[in-house]
C-alpha positions as CSV (number, residue, x, y, z in Angstrom):
1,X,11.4,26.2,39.6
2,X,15.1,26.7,40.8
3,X,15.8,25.1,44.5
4,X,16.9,28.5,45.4
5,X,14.0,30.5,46.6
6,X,16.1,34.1,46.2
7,X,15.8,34.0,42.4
8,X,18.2,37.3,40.8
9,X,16.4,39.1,38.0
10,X,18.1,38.9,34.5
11,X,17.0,40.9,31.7
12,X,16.4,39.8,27.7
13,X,15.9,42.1,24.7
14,X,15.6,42.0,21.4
15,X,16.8,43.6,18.4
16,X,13.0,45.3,17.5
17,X,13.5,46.9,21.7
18,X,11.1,44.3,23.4
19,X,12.5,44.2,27.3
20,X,11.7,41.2,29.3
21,X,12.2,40.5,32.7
22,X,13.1,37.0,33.9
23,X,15.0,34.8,36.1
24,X,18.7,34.1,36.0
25,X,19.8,30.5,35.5
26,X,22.6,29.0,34.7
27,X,25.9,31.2,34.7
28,X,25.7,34.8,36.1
29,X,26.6,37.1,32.6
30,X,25.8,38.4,29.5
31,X,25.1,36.6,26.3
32,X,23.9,37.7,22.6
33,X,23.1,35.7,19.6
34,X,20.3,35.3,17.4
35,X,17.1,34.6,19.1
36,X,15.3,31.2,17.8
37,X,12.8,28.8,19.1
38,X,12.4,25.2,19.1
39,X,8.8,23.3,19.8
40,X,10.2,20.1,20.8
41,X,9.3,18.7,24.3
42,X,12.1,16.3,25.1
43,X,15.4,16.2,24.0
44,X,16.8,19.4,25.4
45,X,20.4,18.2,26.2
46,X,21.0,17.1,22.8
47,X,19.9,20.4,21.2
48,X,22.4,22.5,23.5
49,X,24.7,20.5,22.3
50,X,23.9,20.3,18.7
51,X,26.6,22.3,16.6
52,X,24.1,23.9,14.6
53,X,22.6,26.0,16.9
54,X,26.6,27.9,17.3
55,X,25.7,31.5,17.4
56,X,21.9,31.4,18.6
57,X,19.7,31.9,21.8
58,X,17.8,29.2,22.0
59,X,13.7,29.1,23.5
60,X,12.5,26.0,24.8
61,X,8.8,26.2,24.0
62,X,8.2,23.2,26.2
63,X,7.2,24.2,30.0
64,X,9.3,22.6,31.4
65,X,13.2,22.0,30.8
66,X,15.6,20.1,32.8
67,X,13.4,18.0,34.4
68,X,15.2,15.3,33.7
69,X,18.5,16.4,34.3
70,X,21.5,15.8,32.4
71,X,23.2,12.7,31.3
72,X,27.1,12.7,29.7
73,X,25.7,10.5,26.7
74,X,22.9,12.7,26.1
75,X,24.8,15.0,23.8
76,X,25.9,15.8,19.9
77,X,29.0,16.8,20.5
78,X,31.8,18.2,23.1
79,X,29.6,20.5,24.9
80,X,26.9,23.2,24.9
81,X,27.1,24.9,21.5
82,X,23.8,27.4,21.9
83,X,24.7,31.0,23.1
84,X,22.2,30.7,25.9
85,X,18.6,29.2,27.0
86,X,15.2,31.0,27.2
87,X,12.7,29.0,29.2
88,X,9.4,28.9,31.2
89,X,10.4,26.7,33.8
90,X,14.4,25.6,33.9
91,X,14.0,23.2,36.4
92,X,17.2,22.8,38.9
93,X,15.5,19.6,40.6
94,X,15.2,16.0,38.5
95,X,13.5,13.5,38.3
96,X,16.0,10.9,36.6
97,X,17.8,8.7,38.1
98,X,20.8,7.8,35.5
99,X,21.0,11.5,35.0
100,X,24.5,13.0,36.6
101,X,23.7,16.4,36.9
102,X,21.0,19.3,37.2
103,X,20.5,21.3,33.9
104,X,21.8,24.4,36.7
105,X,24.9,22.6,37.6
106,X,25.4,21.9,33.6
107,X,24.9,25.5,32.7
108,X,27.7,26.5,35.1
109,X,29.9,24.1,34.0
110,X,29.4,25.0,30.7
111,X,29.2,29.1,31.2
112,X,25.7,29.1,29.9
113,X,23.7,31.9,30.7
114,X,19.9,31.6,30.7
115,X,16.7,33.2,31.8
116,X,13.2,31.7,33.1
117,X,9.9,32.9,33.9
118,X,9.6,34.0,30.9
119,X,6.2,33.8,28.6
120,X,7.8,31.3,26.0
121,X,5.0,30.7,24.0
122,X,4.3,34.5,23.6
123,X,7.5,35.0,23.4
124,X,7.7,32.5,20.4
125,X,4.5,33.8,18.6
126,X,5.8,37.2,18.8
127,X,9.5,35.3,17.4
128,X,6.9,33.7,14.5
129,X,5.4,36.9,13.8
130,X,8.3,39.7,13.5
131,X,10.8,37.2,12.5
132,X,14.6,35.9,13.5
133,X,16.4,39.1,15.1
134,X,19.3,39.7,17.2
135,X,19.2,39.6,21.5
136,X,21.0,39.8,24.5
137,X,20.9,38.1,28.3
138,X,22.6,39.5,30.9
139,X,22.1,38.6,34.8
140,X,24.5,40.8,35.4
141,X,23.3,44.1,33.8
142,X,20.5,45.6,34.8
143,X,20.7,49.3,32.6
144,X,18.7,48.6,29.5
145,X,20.5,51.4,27.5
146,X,24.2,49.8,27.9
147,X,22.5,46.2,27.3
148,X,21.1,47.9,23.7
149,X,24.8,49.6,23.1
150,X,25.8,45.7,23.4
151,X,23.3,44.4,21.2
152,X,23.9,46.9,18.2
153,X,27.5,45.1,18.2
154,X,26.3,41.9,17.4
155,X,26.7,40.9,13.8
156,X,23.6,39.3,11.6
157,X,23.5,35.0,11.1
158,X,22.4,36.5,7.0
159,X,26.1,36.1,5.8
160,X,27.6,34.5,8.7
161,X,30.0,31.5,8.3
162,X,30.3,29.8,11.0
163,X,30.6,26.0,9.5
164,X,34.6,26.1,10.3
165,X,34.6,27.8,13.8
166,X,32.9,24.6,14.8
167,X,34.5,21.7,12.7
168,X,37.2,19.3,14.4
169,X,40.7,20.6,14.2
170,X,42.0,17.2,13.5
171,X,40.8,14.2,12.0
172,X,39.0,11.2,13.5
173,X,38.3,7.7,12.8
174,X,34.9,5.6,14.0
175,X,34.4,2.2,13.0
176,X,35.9,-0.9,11.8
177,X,38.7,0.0,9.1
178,X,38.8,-3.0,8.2
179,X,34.9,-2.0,6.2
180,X,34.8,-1.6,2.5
181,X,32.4,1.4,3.4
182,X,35.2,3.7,4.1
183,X,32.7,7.3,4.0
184,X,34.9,10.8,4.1
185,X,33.0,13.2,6.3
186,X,33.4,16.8,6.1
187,X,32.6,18.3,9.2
188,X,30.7,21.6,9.2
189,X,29.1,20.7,13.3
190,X,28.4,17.2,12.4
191,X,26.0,15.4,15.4
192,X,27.5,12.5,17.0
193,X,24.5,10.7,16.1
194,X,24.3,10.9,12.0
195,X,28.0,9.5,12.7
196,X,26.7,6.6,14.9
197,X,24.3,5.8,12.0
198,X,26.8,5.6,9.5
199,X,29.0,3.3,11.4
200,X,25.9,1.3,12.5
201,X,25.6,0.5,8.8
202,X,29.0,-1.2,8.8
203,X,30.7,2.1,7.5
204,X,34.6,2.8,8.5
205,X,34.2,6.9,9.2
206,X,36.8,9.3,8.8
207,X,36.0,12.7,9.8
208,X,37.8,15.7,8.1
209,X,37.7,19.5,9.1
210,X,35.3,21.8,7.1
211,X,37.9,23.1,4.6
212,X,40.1,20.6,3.6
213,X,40.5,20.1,-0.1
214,X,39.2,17.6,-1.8
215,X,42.3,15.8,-3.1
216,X,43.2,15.0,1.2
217,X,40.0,13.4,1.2
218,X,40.9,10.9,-1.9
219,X,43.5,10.3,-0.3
220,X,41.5,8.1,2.1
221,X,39.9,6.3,-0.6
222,X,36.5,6.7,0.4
223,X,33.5,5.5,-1.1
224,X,31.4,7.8,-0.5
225,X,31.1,11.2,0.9
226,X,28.9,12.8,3.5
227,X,28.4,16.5,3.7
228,X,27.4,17.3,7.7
229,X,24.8,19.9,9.2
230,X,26.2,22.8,10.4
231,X,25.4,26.6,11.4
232,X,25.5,29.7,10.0
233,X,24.8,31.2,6.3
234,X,26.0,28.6,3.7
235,X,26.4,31.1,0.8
236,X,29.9,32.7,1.9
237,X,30.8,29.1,2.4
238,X,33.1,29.1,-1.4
239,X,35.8,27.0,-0.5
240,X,32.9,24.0,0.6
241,X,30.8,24.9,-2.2
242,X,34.5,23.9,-4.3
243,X,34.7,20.7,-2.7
244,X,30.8,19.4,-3.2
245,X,31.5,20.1,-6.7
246,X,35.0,18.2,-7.1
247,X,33.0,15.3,-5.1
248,X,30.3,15.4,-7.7
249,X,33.0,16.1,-10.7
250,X,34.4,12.8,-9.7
251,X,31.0,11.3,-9.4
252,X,31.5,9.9,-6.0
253,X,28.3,9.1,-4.0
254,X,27.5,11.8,-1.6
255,X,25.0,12.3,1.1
256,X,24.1,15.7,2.8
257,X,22.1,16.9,5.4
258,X,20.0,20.1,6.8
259,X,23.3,22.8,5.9
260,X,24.8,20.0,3.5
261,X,21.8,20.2,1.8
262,X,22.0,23.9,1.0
263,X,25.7,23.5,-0.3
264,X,24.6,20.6,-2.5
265,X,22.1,23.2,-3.9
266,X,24.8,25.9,-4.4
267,X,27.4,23.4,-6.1
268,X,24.6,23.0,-8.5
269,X,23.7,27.3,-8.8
270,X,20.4,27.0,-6.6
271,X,20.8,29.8,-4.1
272,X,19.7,29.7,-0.5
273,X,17.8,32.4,1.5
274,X,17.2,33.5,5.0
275,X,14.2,32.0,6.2
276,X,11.5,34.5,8.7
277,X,11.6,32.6,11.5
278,X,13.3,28.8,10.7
279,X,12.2,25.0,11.2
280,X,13.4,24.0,14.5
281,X,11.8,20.7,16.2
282,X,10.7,17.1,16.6
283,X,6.8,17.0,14.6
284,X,7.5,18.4,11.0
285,X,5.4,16.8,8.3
286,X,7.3,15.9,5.2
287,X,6.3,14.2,2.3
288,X,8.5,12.1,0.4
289,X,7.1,12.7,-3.4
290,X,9.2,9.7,-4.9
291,X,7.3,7.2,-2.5
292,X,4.0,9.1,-1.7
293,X,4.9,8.4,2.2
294,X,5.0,11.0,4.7
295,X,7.1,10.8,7.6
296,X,7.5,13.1,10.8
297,X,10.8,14.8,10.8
298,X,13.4,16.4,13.5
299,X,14.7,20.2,11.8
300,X,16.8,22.6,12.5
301,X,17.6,25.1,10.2
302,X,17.2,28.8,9.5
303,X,18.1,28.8,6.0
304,X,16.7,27.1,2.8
305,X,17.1,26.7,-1.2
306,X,15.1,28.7,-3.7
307,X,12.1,26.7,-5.1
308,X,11.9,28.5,-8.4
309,X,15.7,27.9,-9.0
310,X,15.3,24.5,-8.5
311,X,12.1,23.9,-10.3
312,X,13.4,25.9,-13.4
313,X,16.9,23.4,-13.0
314,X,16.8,20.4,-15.1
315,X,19.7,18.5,-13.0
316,X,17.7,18.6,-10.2
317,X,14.8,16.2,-8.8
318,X,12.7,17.4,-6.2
319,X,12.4,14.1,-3.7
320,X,11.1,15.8,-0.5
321,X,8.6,18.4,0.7
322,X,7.3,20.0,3.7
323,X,3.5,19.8,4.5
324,X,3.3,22.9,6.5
325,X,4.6,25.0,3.7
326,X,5.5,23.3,0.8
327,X,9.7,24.4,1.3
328,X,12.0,21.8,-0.2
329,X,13.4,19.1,1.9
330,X,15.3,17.1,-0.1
331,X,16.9,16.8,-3.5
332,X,18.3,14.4,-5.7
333,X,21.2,15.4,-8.5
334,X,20.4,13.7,-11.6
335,X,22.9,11.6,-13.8
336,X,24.7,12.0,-10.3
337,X,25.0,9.6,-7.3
338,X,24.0,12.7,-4.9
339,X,21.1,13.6,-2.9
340,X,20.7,15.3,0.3
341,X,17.6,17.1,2.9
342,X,17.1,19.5,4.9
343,X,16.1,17.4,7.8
344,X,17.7,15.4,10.0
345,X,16.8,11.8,9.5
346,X,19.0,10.9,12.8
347,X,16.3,12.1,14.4
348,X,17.9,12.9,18.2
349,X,15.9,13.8,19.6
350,X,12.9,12.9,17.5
351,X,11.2,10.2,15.5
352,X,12.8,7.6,13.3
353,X,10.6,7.4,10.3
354,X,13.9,9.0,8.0
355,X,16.8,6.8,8.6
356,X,16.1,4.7,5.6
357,X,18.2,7.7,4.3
358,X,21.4,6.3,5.6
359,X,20.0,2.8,4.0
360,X,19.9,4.6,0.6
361,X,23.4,5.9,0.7
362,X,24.7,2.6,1.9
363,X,23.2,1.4,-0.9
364,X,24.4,3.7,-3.1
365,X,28.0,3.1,-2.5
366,X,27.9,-1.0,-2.3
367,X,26.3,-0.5,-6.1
């Protein structure tokens, strides 16, 4: 509950015409995106912040958010990337006290614009039944009709590429460079965190923007590549889909996660799809089918790759599954030093069952 009984009403509605009414939080505006839910119960200030959530309204399925304020090292990258919040209870007051800020004085830094008192868990079921669509948020318009003119505007995520809007504009160094694991990272949204596990392993990190070409990357000398996260559709992405394939031309070892994942898959003619509703939290069962083990996985992700390409492709190895539904989580290119999920095995928030992953690549490029 907000400190501040008088509480203005804000409106959301979706793309199929369902009208809610809810609190205003956060900034006082209007917002649009496409609507998406995640199930996790902690970790909220890193998933604002997680690039890959560019161009989506976020619902917090947890009851409560912001309880435990905001912290400036709680985050995956230079601020709030989500297009706004949907919540139950967006709590102004906090409990924590290392935390900085409330989650409402973060918003209004940040222009956010959210709504609470909202059903989420309907509101999610309902998400899970008709599917990803299209909304708005405004605390500042209350005539339905002009907020659906609005909405109509908005364009769909199927065939959206986003990947570059959100990449660095210039290049950036982590690590010691004095490391023979120099690793090129092409940066689609890449989380702080997958970086901070690649320089954990003793790797010299150079991060590059989304498109540049694969011959500015050699020129770094790296000795391996990584292939970030990222939102949006990955199959307009053709000048990344060039460079995975120059990278696995070369042979080089490369490593890609949750987005790329899916451009690994394209460089090798495995098409993605738009998923119904999307993986989004901290509890996903995978099964690793090379070991036997399972391990619970952090996911965010609206797209995937086609099972019956891959299965009928006889470059590709199947390395990872899903338990709740059997998708593909990770691949492995044959004859290739490449491999990637659809996961994230940094796992922030989340459990740490997957970062052997960033073992394996290590390994891969001191061999």
């Amino acid at each position: 509950m907000m400190l501040n009984q008088q509480k203005k009403t804000a409106l959301l509605i979706l793309e199929d015409g369902t009208v809610i009414e809810g609190h205003a939080f956060g900034k006082t505006g209007t917002a649009t995106g496409e609507i998406c839910f995640n199930t996790g119960m902690t970790g909220y200030q890193e998933v604002f912040t997680d690039p890959s959530y560019y161009g989506q309204v976020i619902i917090m399925n947890s009851v409560h958010t912001g309880n435990y304020g905001v912290k400036s090292a709680d985050v995956e990258s230079d601020g709030v990337k989500v297009k706004a919040v949907i919540g139950r209870n967006l709590e102004e007051k906090y409990s924590r006290f290392m935390a900085g800020n409330s989650l409402q004085e973060y918003f209004e830094k940040e222009g956010v614009v959210a709504i609470d008192g909202v059903d989420t868990r309907a509101l999610v079921q309902h998400v899970r039944t008709k599917g990803a669509m299209n909304c708005i948020i405004s605390s500042e318009e209350t005539d339905v009709n002009v907020l659906i003119q609005q909405l109509q505007e908005v364009p769909s995520m199927n065939g959206l590429e986003l990947a570059s809007v959100v990449s660095t504009d210039q290049s950036y160094t982590l690590g010691d460079e004095k490391s023979e694991l120099r690793v090129a990272v092409l940066d689609f949204g890449v989380k702080k965190n997958i970086l901070h596990c690649l320089v954990e392993r003793g790797a010299y990190v150079k991060v590059f923007n989304a498109k540049t070409p694969f011959a500015e990357l050699e020129r770094f000398n790296p000795k391996g590549y990584f292939v970030s996260n990222g939102p949006g559709d990955p199959a307009p992405m053709d000048y990344a889909i060039k460079t995975v394939k120059d990278i696995l031309a070369a042979d080089k070892p490369l490593f890609g996660i949750c987005l790329g994942h899916q451009l690994l898959a394209l460089a090798n003619d495995i098409p993605t799809f738009k998923m119904h509703h999307g993986h989004r939290g901290l509890n996903h069962p995978v099964k690793n089918v090379v070991t036997g083990k399972s391990e619970i996985t952090t996911q965010n992700h609206g797209f995937g790759i086609e099972p019956e390409a891959v299965e009928s492709n006889d470059n590709i190895e199947i390395t990872h599954v899903n338990l709740n539904d059997n998708s593909i989580e990770g691949i492995r290119i044959r004859n290739k030093n490449a491999f990637s999920v659809q996961y994230h095995p940094e796992s922030t928030p989340g459990p740490h069952d997957s970062r052997y992953l960033f073992d394996e690549f290590v390994q891969m490029m001191q061999s």
